[in-house]
N, C-alpha and C positions, 0 to 999 in steps of 0.2 A: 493440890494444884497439878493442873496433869499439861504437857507438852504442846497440845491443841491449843490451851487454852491461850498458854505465853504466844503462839502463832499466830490467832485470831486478835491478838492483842496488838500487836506490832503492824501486823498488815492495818487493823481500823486503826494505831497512833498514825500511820503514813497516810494512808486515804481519807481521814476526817469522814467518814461516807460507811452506812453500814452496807449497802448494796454492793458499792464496789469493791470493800473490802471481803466481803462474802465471796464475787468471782473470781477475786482474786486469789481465796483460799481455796476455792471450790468445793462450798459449802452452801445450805441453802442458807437464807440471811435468816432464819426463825434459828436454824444449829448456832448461828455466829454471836445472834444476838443472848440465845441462854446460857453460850458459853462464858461469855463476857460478863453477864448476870453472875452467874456463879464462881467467876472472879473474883467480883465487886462485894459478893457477901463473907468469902475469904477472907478480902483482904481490909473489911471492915468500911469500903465508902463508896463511893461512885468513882469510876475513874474513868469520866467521861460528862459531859456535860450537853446535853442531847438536844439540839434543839433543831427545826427543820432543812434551816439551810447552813447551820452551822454549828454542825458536832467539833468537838475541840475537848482539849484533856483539861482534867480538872488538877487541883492542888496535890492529891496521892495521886494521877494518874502520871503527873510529872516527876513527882518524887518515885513511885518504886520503877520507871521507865529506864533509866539506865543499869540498873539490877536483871531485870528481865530480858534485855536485852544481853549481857555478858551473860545469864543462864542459858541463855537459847544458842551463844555462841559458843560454850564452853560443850554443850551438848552436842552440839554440828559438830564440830572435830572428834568429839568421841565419835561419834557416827564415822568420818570420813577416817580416821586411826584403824577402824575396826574394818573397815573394809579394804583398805589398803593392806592389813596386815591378810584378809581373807585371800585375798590377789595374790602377798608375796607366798604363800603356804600352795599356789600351784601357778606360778609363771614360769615361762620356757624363756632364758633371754638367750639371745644372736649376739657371739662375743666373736669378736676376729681376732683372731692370735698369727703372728707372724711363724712365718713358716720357719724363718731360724734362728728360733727362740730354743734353745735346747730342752724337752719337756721335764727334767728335774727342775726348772726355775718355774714351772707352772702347779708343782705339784702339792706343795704346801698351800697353795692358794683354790684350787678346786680344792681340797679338801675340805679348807675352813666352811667353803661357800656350804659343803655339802654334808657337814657337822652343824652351822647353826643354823640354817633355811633348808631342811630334809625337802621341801617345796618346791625347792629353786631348781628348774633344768635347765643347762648349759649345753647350749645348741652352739656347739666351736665349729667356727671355719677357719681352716688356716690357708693363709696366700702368702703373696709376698706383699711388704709393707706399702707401694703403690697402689694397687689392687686394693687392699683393705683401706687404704684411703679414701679411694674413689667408694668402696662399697657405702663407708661411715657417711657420707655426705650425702650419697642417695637414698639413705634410710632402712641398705636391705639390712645396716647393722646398727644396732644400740650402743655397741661398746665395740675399741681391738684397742690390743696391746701391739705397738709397732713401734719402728725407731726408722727417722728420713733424714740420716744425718746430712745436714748442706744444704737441707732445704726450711726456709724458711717459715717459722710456724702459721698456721691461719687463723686471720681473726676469729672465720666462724667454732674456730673447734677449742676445748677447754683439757689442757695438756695438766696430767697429774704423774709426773717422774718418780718411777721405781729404781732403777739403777742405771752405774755408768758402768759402761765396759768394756777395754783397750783391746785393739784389735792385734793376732798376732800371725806370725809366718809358723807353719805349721808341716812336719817334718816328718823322715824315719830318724830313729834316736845316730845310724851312722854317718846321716850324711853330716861333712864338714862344717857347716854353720851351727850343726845343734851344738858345736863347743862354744858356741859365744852367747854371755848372756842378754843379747840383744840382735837385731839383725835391722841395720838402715837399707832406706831403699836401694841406696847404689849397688850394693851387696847384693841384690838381685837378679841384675845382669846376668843375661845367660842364661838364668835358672830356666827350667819345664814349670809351667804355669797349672796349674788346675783348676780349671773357673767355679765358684758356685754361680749359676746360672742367675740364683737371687738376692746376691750379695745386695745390703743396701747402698754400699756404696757406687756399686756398678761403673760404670764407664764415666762416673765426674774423679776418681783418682788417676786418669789419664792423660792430666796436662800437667802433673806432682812426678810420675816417670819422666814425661818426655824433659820436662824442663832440666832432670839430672840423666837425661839420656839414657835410660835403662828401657833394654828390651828385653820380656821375658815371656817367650813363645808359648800360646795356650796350645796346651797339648790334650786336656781332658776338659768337658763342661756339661755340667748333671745340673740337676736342680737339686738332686739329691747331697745331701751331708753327709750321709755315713757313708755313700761311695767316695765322696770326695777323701774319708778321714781314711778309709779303707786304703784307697791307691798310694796315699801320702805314707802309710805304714810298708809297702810294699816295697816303695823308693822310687814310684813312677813319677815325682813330683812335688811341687811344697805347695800348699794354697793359704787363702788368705783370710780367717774366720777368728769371730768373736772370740773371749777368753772363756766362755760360759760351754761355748759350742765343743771345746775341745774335749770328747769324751772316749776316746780311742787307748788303749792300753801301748799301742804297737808303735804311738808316735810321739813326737816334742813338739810344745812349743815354745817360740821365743818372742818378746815384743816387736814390734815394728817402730823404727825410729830415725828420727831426721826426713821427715815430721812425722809425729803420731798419729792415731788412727783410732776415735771411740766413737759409740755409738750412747744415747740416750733412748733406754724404751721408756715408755709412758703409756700410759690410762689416759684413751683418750674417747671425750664423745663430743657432741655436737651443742652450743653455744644457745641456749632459748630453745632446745626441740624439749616438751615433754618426756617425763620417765617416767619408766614405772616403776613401784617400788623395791621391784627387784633388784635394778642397774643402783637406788641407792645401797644397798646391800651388798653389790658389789664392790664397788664404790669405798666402802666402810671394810669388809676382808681385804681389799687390795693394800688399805692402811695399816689392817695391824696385822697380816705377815710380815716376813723377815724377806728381802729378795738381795742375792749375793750376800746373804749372810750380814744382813746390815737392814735398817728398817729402811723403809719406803722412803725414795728422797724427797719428797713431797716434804714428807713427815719431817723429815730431819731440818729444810729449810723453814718449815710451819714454827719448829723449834727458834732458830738459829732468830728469822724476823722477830717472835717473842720476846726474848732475851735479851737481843737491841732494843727492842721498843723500853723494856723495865728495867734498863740500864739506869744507874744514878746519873747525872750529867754533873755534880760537882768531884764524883769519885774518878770521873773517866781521865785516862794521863794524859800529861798535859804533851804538848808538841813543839 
């Protein structure tokens, strides 16, 4: 029984018609009709019942017809598996990484990508999480890792959480606050500011000062981190970054509190656009690395909804 044959099969079960099922295979109808012959002597009977204005299936052509049909679909996905996996052995995917992502938390994750898919090329652009916003929705990107904290998620996009992480004041180890282990906003007052340029929080943490009246003069604003981590080690300044971000030997940091201050990244793409099978692949390393030394929060609430769901409900305590 050969592949043609299940094909020219199902096209004349649908068209009742040798003719139209011939164009439709695009076949002459003499190839259609000997194939189907040599079907029927296979499979021991007519599976068709031929008559001029009305071909129609006979008793076997109704009985091995739902057989032939899950053959011919189990074969198509062979086919469509094997070319997807052709795909992911040399795609280049458009990943946007936020630009103050500290690249130790990126590192075990290009790697996995580039230990199990040797195929997969990772064409990073990094911005600030705005920008790769706007890029994910215009389609120049398949995938970015970013964090918009204060802004509310979008239907269109499909948010997959790797880690959380508290934002902190950021020092040389003399100046006076690194004795405390904590530093609230009021405690700011006064201070020399140092802007990251791309901070996500940006100018929405500016009605949290005014409201406890703290004024703390920008004296320095990079886009850059490691000047910013630089000057704070020097003593020109404190600034105000991730706990991931602080990679400086020469400074402290402390939490920020009275209110707190985190940030959520995520894996995020776009809601109904096609992928290729590389972004699943992605997708699938972003799960099973470790990010902040702890599995992917995804992962862990994927857990957390399981385990309530197979919860006993006569063992759960009472209230």
């Amino acid at each position: 029984m050969e592949m043609h044959q299940i094909r020219y099969f199902l096209a004349l079960c649908d068209e009742l018609n040798f003719t139209r099922a011939a164009a439709r295979s695009r076949v002459s109808q003499p190839s259609l009709t000997r194939a189907i012959r040599m079907l029927e002597e296979e499979l021991g009977g007519p599976l068709f019942h031929r008559e001029r204005a009305n071909t129609h299936l006979s008793e076997l052509g109704r009985t091995v017809k739902p057989y032939l049909e899950q053959v011919y679909r189990e074969v198509e996905n062979a086919k469509r598996q094997a070319r997807e996996f052709v795909a992911l052995e040399q795609t280049a995917v458009r990943l946007g990484l936020m630009c103050t992502i500290a690249p130790n938390q990126m590192l075990d994750f290009v790697a996995a990508v580039q230990m199990r898919h040797a195929g997969v090329a990772l064409n990073i652009t990094d911005a600030a999480a705005p920008r790769l916003h706007e890029h994910l929705l215009a389609g120049d990107l398949e995938v970015a890792i970013y964090a918009l904290p204060g802004v509310p998620p979008s239907d269109g996009l499909h948010y997959l959480p790797l880690y959380r992480e508290q934002f902190m004041i950021v020092m040389a180890p003399q100046h006076r606050l690194a004795a405390c282990t904590s530093v609230r906003v009021k405690d700011l007052h006064g201070q020399r500011y140092l802007e990251r340029v791309n901070c996500e929080y940006g100018s929405s943490i500016d009605p949290v000062f005014d409201e406890q009246q703290v004024d703390w003069p920008t004296v320095y604003q990079t886009e850059r981190d490691d000047w910013i981590l630089a000057m704070a080690a020097a003593g020109l300044g404190l600034a105000f970054m991730p706990r991931l971000s602080v990679n400086h030997p020469g400074v402290v940091a402390r939490p920020l509190v009275m209110p707190e201050f985190w940030r959520e990244v995520a894996l995020v793409t776009v809601r109904g656009r096609p992928h290729s099978p590389a972004v699943g692949a992605l997708v699938a390393e972003a799960m099973r690395v470790r990010w902040a030394d702890a599995p992917a929060l995804a992962l862990q609430e994927a857990r957390v909804r399981r385990d309530d769901a197979g919860a006993d409900p006569d063992n759960a305590p009472a209230h």
